[in-house]
N, C-alpha and C positions, 0 to 999 in steps of 0.2 A: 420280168423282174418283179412277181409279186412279191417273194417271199420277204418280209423284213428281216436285214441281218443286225446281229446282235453289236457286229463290230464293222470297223468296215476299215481296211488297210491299204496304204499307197505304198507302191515299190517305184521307186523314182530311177530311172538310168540315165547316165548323159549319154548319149549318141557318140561312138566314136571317140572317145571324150578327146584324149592327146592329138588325133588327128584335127580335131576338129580344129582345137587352142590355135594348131599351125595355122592352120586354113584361114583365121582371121588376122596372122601374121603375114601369110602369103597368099593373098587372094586370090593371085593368076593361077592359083594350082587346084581352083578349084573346078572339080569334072574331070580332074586327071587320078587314076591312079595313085597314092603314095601311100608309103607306109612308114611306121617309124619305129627307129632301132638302129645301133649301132654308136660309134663313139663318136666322139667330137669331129674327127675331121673331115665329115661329110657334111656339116656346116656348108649352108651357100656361099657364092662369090658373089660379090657387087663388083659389076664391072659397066665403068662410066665408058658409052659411048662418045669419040671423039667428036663427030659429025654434029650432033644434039644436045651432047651431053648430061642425056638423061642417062641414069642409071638406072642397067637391068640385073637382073638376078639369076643366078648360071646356078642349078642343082644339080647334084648327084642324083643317078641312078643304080639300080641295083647290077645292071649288064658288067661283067666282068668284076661283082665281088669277090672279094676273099678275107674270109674271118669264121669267128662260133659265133656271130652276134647272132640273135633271132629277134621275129619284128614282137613290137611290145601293142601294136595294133594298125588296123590297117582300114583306110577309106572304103564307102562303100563299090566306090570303081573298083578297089584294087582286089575285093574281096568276091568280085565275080572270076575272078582269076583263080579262084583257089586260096590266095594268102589270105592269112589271118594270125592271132595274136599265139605267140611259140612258134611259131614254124621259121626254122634256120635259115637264115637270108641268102646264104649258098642255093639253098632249095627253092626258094623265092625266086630270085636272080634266073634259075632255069625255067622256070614257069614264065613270068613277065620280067623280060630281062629292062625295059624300058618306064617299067613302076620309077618316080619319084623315090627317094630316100632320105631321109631326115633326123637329126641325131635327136634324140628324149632334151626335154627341158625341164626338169622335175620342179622347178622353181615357179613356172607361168603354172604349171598343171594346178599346185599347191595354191597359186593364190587365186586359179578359176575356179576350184572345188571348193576355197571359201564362198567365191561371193555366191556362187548358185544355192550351196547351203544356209547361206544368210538371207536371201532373197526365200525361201520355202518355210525359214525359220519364221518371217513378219508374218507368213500366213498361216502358217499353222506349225508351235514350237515345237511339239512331240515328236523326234527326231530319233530314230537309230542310224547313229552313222556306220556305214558297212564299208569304207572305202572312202578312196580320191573320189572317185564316177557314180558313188549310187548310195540311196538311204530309203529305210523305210517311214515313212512317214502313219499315223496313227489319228486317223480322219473323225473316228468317230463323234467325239463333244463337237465338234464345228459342224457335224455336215448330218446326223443324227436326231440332235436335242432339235426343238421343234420343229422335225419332220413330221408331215400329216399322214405318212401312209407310207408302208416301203415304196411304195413307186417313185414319190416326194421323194425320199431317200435317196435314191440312185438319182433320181436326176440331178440333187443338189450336191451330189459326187462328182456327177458329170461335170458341173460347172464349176467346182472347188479343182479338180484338175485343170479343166481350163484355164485357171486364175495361176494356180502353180507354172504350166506350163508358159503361159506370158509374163510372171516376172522374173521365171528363169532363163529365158531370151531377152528381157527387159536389164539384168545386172548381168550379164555376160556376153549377150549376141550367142548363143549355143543353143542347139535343141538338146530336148529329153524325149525320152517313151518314159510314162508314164500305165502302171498296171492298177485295179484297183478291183480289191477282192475282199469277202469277210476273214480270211485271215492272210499273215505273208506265206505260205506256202503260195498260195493262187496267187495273190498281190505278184509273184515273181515271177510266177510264169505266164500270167496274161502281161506284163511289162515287154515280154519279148516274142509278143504274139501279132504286134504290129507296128515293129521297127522301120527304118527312122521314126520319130518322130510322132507317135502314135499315143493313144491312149486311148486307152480298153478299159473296162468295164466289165469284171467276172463275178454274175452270182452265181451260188451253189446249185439254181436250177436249169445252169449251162454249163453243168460240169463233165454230164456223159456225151453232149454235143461239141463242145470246144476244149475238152481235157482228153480225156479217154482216147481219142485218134492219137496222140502223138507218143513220138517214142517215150519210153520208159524213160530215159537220159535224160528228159525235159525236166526231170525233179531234181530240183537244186539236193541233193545226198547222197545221189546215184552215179558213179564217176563210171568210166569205160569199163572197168573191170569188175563191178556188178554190173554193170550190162551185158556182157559178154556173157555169165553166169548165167542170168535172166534170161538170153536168147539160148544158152544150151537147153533149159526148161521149155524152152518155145515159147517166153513169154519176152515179147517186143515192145506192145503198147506200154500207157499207161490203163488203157483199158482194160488189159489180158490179165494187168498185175492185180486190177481189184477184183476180177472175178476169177483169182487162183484162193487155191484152197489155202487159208492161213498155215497147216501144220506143214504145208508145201514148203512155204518160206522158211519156216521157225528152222525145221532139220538143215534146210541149207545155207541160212544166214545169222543161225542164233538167234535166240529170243528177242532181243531189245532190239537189234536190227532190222532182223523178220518182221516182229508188230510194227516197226515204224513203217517199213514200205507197206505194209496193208493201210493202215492208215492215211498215210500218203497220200496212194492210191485214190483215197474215197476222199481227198481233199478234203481232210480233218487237219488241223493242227493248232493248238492254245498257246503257242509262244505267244510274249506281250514283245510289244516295243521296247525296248531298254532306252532310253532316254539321255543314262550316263553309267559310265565304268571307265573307272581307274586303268591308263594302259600300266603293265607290267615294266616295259621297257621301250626304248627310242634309238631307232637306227638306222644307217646308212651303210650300204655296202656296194660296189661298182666290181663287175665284170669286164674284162679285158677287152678289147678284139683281138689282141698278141699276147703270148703269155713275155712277160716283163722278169727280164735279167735284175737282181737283187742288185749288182755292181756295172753294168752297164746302162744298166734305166734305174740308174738310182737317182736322178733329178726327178723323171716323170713319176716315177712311187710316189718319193718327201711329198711331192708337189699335190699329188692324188691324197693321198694321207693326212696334208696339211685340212684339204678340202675337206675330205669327209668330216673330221673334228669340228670344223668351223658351221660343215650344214649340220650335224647333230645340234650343236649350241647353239643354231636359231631354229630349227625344231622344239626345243625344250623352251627358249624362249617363247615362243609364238603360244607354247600350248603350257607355258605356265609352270613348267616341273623344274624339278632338281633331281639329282641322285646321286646316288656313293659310291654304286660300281659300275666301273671303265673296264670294258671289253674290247675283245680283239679277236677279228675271225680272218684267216688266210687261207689261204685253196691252192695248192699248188698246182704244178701240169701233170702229175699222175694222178690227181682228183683226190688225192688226200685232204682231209680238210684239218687245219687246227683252232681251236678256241681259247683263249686267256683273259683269264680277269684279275681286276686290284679293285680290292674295296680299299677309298680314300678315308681319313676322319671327318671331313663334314663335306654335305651334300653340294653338286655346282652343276652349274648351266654353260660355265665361263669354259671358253673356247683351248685358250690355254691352260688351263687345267687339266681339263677332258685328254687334251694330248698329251701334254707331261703322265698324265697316267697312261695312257695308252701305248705312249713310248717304250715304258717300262714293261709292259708283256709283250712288245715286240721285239726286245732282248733275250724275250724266255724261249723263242721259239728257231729254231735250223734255219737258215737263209743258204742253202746252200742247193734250192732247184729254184726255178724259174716257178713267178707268181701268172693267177690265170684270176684272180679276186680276191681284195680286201674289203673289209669290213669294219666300223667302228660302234660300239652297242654302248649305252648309258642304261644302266639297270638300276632295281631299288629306289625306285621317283617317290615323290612326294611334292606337296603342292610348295610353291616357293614363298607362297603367303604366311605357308606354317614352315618354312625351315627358318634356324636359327645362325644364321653366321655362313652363308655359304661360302664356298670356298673359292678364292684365284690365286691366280701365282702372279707376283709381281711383275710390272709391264715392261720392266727392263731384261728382265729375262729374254736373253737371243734363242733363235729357231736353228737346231741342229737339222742338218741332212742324217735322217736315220737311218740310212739303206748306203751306211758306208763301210 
């Protein structure tokens, strides 16, 4: 590690992350198999023994599912089985039919992915958030400025992760890997070079040693289907890809694409941290395990409907926005999908509102096949500190069942 890097970047991952949240919800399930996914009513039972009458905790398993749900991730027991994060729980269920099962809590995930971000934020603010589970963090002034030597360098990297990684277990009880490289190209994929738990250290003169062996796919831009492209070429590695001839790539993936993977390849990349960006829009949308009759599951809709509204407007709360247009997305069960929007006159966060408009394009759209997902979107944000007058609907206003 002589060489001094000019920069020097953390890709920070939580382990596991949703599984994880469970795991200090239900201790006893840890060393077991579980994965998580699927809808509410795979929720535990507490069931008080008569005898003791302690209460234990009765889980769902995957053995005898039935649904589209797929798991949103999965323990590292459960992930020597094969399962992991997309894969349809039907298909799961045959694999390890005795996996644990666990419905999402988006609500603990959101408020674990604060505190671990707050906790990295006291020690070093320069933060790109990429997600609930992961950020790049941007080491260089703390870990850099009075180093005596690259060597110095790295190893006060070393120890600046170490500090992240303890008071990221310190405000959460959760581990991270931890990747750390002079740029986030590398930062990302030494992150995932010694999972759980881990933290690596990539400089550029361990690049043809700890880069170069692994597949092509290992570069976060390269999805399965350049891969598959890449292996018609015969090119598998990362290593094959840097020493293909660039006009190789250009003719079969276009210029801007082709240069990037050579690039790539040679572990170059000048992105910065972004630190802040404006989101676009703020949303929630929930998939079925049944597709939902408009007029027979018209309680469980309203009710699902009511919800989503209610978590968009503490979304917007929490992160401070307002907006003017209320969206609406439905999916039917031949996979049609539709979209609706109302721009309102002044900007809101307020829960009734949001719905009264969202009410209104779901007048605009055919209710006459059975629902597979809804969706609720607030677009056009702006910060709440600069809106003028935002908007609610008065608190007497009653709650219609819209799905009549």
């Amino acid at each position: 590690m002589s060489v001094a890097p000019a920069r020097l970047i953390a890709h920070l991952d939580m382990d596991a992350f949703y599984a994880s949240v469970e795991l200090l919800r239900y201790p006893e399930l840890r060393g077991r198999p579980v994965v998580i996914g699927g809808g509410r009513r795979h929720q535990p039972e507490e069931i008080v023994d008569p005898d003791t009458g302690r209460i234990e905790r009765r889980f769902a398993t995957l053995r005898g599912y039935a649904g589209r749900g797929v798991i949103t991730t999965a323990t590292y027991e459960a992930r020597v089985f094969g399962l992991h994060s997309a894969l349809g729980l039907m298909k799961a269920a045959q694999l390890a039919p005795d996996t644990v099962l666990l419905p999402v809590d988006f609500d603990a995930y959101r408020r674990y992915s604060w505190l671990f971000k707050a906790a990295v934020g006291a020690i070093a603010p320069e933060i790109e958030d990429r997600g609930i589970d992961e950020i790049f963090v941007d080491l260089t002034g703390i870990v850099l400025s009075g180093a005596s030597g690259a060597d110095d360098g790295w190893l006060r990297a070393r120890e600046t992760g170490l500090a992240l990684k303890q008071a990221v277990r310190g405000a959460t009880g959760l581990s991270c890997s931890i990747g750390i490289a002079p740029n986030k190209l590398l930062a990302k994929i030494a992150s995932e070079l010694d999972k759980p738990d881990g933290l690596t250290l990539l400089p550029m003169t361990e690049l043809a040693e700890r880069v170069w062996p692994l597949p092509a796919r290992r570069i976060n831009g390269i999805g399965p289907k350049s891969s598959a492209r890449l292996q018609a070429l015969g090119i598998r590695t990362i290593g094959e890809l840097a020493a293909a001839d660039p006009t190789l790539l250009l003719e079969h993936f276009g210029a801007h694409y082709g240069a990037w993977m050579h690039e790539a390849a040679h572990g170059r990349d000048e992105r910065p941290v972004v630190t802040y960006s404006e989101p676009q829009s703020i949303s929630r949308e929930t998939t079925f395990d049944r597709d939902l009759h408009p007029s027979r599951d018209r309680d469980e809709l309203s009710a699902i409907f009511d919800e989503l509204c209610a978590g968009v407007s503490d979304d917007l709360t929490r992160k401070g926005y307002v907006g003017r247009t209320i969206g609406l997305k439905l999916r039917y069960d031949n996979f049609k999908t539709l979209t609706r929007d109302r721009t309102i006159a002044q900007p809101t966060q307020d829960a009734r509102t949001i719905r009264r408009a969202a009410s209104d394009c779901l007048k605009r759209v055919p209710l006459d096949r059975r629902i597979r997902l809804l969706g609720v979107r607030v677009g056009a944000l702006c910060r709440a500190d600069e809106a003028a007058s935002p908007a609610t609907v008065a608190a007497e206003e009653p709650t219609r069942n819209l799905f009549e």
